[in-house]
C-alpha positions in Angstrom: 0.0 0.0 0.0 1.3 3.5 -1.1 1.7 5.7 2.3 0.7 9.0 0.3 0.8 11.2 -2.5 4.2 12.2 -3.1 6.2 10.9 -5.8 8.2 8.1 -4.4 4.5 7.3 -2.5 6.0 7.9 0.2 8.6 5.1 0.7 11.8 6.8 0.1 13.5 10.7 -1.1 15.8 8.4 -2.8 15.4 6.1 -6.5 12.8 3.2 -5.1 13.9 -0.2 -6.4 10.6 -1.2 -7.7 8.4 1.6 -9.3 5.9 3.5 -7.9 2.0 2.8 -9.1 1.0 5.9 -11.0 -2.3 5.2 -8.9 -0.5 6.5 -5.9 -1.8 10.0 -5.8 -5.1 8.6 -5.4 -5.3 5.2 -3.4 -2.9 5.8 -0.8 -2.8 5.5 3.1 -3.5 9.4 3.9 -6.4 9.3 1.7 -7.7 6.2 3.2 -7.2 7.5 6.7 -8.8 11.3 5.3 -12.1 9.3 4.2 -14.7 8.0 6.8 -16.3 5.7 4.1 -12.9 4.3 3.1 -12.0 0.4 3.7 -9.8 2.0 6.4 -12.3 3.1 8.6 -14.6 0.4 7.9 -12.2 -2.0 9.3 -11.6 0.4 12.4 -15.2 0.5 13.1 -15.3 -3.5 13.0 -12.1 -3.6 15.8 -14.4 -1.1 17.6 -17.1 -3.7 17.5 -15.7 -6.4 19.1 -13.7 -4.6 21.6 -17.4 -2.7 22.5 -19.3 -6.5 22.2 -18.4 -9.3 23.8 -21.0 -11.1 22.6 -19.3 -11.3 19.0 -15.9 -13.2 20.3 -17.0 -15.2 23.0 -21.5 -15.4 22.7 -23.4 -18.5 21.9 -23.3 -19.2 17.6 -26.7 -19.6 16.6 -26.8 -20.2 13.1 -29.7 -19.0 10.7 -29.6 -20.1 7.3 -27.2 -23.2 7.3 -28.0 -24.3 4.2 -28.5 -21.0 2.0 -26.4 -20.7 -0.9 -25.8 -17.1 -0.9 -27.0 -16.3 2.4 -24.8 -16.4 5.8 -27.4 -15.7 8.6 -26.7 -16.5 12.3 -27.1 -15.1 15.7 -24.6 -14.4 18.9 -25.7 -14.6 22.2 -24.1 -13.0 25.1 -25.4 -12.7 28.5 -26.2 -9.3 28.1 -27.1 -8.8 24.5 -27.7 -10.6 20.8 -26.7 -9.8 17.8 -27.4 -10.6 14.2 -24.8 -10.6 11.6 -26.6 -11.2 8.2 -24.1 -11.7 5.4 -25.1 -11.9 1.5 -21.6 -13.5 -0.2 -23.0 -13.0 -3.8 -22.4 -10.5 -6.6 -26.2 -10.8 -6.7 -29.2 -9.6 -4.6 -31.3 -12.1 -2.5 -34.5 -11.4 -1.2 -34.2 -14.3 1.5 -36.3 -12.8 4.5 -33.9 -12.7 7.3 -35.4 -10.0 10.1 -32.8 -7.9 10.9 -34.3 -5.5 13.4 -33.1 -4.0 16.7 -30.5 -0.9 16.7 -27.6 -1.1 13.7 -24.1 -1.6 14.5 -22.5 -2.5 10.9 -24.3 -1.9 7.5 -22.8 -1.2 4.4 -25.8 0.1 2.6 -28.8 1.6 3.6 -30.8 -0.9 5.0 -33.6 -1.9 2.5 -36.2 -5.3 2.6 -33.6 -7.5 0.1 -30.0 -8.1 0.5 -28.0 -6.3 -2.2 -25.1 -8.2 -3.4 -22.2 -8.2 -0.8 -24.3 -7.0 1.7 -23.6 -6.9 5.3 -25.5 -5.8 8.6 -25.0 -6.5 12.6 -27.9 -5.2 14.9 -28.2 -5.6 18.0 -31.8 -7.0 18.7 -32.2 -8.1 22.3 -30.3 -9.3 25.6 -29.0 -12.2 25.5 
């Protein structure tokens, strides 16, 4: 991963030994960190989440859809809280019905009735 913009990307003021991507100026490490919707902060947020609930290391598996094809559904239980984790591994939408209700912890869309593809989402919908 480039580190930043400059022209070396940021690994060395002297002649690198491999060359720089010319895509450096855009997809680099600054410009991930400078963009809350960037892969960077998406991954931060996830650490967060399992730092902040217990319930997704160490609560009860409690699957959903075990035999789905595109579909990756299951519960964690925790003595103080459950969460859903609904997960759509597809290039394509899925309208399986999987209730995902209860406050949102992860989504990376907008949360609509079917799954688009890729889709993921973790509420929080009860104690445990």
């Amino acid at each position: 991963m480039q580190w930043d913009d400059s022209p070396n990307a940021g690994f060395t003021d002297g002649e690198p030994w491999l060359p720089v991507n010319p895509d450096h100026t855009e997809i680099n490490v600054a410009a991930a960190r400078a963009d809350p919707d960037s892969v960077y902060h998406h991954y931060r947020r996830l650490i967060e989440l399992r730092e902040d609930h217990p319930a997704l290391v160490d609560g009860e598996y409690v699957p959903l859809t075990p035999d789905h094809p595109s579909v990756w559904a299951y519960d964690r239980a925790g003595e103080d809280e459950r969460l859903r984790v609904v997960l759509n591994w597809t290039d394509g939408a899925t309208d399986y019905p999987v209730e995902v209700t209860g406050e949102p912890l992860v989504e990376n869309y907008e949360l609509l009735d079917d799954l688009r593809p890729y889709e993921a989402r973790i509420h929080r919908h009860g104690g445990g």
